[in-house]
C-alpha positions in Angstrom: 0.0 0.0 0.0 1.3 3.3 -1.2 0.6 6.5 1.3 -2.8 7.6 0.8 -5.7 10.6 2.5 -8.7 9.4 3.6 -11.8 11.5 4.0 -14.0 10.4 6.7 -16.9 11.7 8.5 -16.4 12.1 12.6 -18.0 11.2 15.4 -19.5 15.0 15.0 -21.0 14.9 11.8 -17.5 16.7 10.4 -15.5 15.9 7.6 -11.9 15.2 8.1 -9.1 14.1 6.4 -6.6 11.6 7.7 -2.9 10.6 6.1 -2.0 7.0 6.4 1.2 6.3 5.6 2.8 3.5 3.2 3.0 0.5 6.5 -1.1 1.8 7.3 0.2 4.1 10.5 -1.8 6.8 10.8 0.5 10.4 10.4 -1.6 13.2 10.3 -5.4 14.2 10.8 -7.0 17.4 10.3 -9.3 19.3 12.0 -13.6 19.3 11.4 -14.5 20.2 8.0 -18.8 21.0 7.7 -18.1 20.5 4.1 -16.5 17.9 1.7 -14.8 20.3 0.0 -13.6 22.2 2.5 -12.0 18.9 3.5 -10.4 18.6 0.1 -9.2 21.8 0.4 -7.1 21.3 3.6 -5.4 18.1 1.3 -4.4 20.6 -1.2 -3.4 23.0 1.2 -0.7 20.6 2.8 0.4 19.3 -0.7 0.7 22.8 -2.5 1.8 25.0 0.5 3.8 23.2 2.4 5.3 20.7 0.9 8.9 22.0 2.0 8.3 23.7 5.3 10.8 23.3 7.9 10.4 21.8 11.2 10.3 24.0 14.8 11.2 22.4 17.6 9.2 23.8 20.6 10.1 21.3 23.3 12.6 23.6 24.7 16.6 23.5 25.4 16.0 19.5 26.5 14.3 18.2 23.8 11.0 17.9 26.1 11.5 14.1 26.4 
């Protein structure tokens, strides 16, 4: 199985997407959506915009852990 978003609807009636990676962990979820396509849009958001973003370590000066 090849990394793949899934669209799924919530225990709130919400729309949210979900990225399952290549071994079928679960890597990311996104936040409530009211509306399939504002669900799609979040997936093209993190494909288009941030595909090279850089990570921030906010743990502090010890690596919180």
């Amino acid at each position: 199985m090849s990394a793949q978003y899934e669209v799924y609807i919530d225990e709130a009636g919400e729309r949210r997407w979900r990225l399952r990676a290549d071994n079928g962990e679960i890597i990311a979820v996104s936040e409530g959506y009211t509306s399939l396509t504002g669900a799609l849009n979040g997936i093209d958001a993190v494909r288009e915009v941030a595909p090279d973003a850089p990570v921030e370590d906010l743990t502090g000066p010890t690596g919180g852990g």
